[in-house]
C-alpha positions as CSV (number, residue, x, y, z in Angstrom):
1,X,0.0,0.0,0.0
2,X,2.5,2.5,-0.8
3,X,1.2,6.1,-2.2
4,X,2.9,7.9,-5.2
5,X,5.4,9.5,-3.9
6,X,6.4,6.5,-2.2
7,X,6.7,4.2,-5.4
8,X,8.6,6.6,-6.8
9,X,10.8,6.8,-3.7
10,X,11.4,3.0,-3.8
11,X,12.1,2.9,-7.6
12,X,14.7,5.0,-7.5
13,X,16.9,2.7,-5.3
14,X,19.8,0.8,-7.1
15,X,20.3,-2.1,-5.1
16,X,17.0,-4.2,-5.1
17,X,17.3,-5.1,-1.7
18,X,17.2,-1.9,-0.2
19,X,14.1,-0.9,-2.5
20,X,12.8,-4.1,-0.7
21,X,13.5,-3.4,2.6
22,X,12.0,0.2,1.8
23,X,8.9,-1.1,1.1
24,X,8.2,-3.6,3.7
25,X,9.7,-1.2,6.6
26,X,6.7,1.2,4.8
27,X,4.1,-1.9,4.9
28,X,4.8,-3.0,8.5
29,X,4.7,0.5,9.9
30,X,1.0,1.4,8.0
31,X,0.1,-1.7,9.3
32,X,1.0,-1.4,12.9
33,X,-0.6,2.2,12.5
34,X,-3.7,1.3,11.1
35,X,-4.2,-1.3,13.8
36,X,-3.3,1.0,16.8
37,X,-6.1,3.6,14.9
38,X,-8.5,1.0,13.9
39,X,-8.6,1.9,10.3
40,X,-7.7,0.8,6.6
41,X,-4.1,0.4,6.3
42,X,-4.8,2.8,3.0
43,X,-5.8,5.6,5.4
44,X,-2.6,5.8,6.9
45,X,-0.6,8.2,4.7
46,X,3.3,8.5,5.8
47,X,4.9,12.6,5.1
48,X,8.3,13.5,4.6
49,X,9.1,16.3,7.2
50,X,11.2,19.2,6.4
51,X,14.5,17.1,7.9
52,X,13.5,14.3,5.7
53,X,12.2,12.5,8.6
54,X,8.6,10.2,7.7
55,X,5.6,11.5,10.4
56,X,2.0,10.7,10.5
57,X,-0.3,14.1,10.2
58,X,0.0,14.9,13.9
59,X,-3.2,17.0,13.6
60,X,-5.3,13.9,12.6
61,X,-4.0,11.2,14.9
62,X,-1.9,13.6,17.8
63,X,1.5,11.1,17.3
64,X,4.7,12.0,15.9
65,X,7.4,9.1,15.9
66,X,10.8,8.7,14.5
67,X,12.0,4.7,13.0
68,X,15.6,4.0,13.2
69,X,17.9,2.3,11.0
């Protein structure tokens, strides 16, 4: 369930297993989101902050988290 901006993202990654692990590190965290939230995993759209760090809307769910490598 990745959006636009997110295929894109992962497409433009040279090695295929980092385009994979991309993708899945995107999958797993809608997924735990849209559980914690109750709703469709496609609701549960992933920004790009100003430091190029991902973040939920704050203003729709009040979280703001940070994933590690």
């Amino acid at each position: 369930m990745l959006n636009q901006s997110e295929v894109i993202y992962a497409n433009a990654f040279v090695s295929e297993l980092n385009k994979q692990q991309f993708i899945l590190s995107r999958f797993l965290t809608k997924y735990i989101f849209a559980e914690i939230f109750k709703t469709d995993i496609g609701q549960i759209d992933i920004l790009i902050g100003e430091n190029k760090k991902p973040f939920i809307n704050d203003k729709v769910y009040g979280l703001q988290f940070n994933i590690s490598h």
